[in-house]
C-alpha positions in Angstrom: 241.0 1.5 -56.9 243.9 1.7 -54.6 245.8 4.9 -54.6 249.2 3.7 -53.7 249.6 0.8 -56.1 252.4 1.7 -58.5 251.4 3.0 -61.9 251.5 0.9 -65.1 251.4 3.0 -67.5 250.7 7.3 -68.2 249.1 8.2 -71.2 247.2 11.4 -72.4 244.3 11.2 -75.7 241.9 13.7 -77.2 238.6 13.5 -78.9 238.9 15.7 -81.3 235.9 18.4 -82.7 236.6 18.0 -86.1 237.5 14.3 -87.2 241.2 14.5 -88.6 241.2 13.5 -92.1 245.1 13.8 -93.2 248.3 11.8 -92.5 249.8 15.1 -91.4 246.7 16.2 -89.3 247.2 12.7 -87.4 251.0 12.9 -87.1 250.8 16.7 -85.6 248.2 15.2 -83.5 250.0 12.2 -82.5 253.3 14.2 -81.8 251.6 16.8 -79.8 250.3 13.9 -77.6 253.5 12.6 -76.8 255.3 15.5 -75.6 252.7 15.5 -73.1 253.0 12.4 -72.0 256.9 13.1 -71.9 255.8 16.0 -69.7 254.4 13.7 -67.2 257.5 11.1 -67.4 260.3 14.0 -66.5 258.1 16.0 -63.8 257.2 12.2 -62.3 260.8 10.7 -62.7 259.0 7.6 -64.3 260.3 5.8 -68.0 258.6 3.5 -69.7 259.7 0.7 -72.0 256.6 0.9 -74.6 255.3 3.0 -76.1 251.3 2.9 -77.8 249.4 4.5 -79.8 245.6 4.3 -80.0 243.2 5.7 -83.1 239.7 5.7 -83.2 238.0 6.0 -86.8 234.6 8.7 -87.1 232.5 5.1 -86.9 233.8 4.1 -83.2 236.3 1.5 -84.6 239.8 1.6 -82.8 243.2 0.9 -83.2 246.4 0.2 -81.1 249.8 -0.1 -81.9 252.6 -1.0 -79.6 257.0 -1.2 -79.8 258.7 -1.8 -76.4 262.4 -1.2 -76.8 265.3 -3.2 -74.4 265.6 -0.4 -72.1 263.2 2.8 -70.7 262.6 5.5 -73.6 265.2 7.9 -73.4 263.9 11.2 -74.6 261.1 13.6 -75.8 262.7 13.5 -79.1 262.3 9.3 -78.7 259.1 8.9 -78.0 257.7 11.3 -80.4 259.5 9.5 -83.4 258.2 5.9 -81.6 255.0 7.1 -81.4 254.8 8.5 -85.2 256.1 5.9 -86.3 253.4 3.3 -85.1 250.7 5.7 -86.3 252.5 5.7 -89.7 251.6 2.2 -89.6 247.8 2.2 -90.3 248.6 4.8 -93.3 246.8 5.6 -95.6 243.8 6.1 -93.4 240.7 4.0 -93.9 238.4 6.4 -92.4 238.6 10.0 -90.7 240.0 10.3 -87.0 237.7 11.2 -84.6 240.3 10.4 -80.9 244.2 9.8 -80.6 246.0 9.0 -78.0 249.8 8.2 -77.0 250.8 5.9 -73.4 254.0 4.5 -72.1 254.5 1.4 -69.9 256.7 -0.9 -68.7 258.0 1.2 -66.3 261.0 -0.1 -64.7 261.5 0.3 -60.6 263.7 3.5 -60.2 264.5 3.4 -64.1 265.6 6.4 -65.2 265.9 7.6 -69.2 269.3 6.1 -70.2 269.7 4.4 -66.7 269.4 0.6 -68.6 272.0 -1.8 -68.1 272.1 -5.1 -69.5 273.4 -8.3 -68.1 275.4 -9.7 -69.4 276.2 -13.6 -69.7 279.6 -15.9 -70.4 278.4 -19.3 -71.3 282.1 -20.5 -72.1 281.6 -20.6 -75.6 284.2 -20.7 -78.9 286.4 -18.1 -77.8 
């Protein structure tokens, strides 16, 4: 492990005690989990371009879903719908929820939440 390579990616999950067995149980959980992570992001200065969000079933099986966007997530608000969203995605639930967990990535160097420009190109076309 070396201590001053740059970070790829934050993230913050939890086992749970008792498996969650509702949409709702695993959306609270989900959102709760990303305003953590956000946490991390505005006290660190660091924005990611992806978020993911993992699920593990009661029987060990697990799940990831992924979105990266053009630029670095821009808010709490952002990332919480991003990450609901993708957990929305494996609705209904085949099985309880025993873990959940929420990352971002794709940080960008000295990207900033609604720092993102993008290039743009004039290829001399049909004007």
């Amino acid at each position: 492990m070396r201590p001053d390579r740059p970070r790829k990616s934050a993230g913050s999950e939890t086992t749970y005690p008792r498996d969650l067995g509702t949409a709702g149980e695993v959306e609270a959980g989900v959102a709760a989990l990303a305003d953590e992570v956000w946490g991390w992001c505005e006290k660190t200065g660091s924005f990611g371009r992806t978020a993911t969000v993992k699920l593990r079933y009661a029987d060990f099986r697990t799940l990831t879903r992924s979105r990266t966007g053009a630029g670095p997530i821009a808010s709490r608000s952002a990332l919480v719908a991003a990450a609901v969203e993708l957990v929305r995605g494996v609705f209904p639930l085949e099985k309880k929820v025993r873990l959940l967990g929420v990352a971002v990535s794709g940080f960008e160097a000295g990207g900033r939440a609604g720092d993102h420009n993008q290039i743009a190109f004039d290829f001399g076309g049909p004007e």
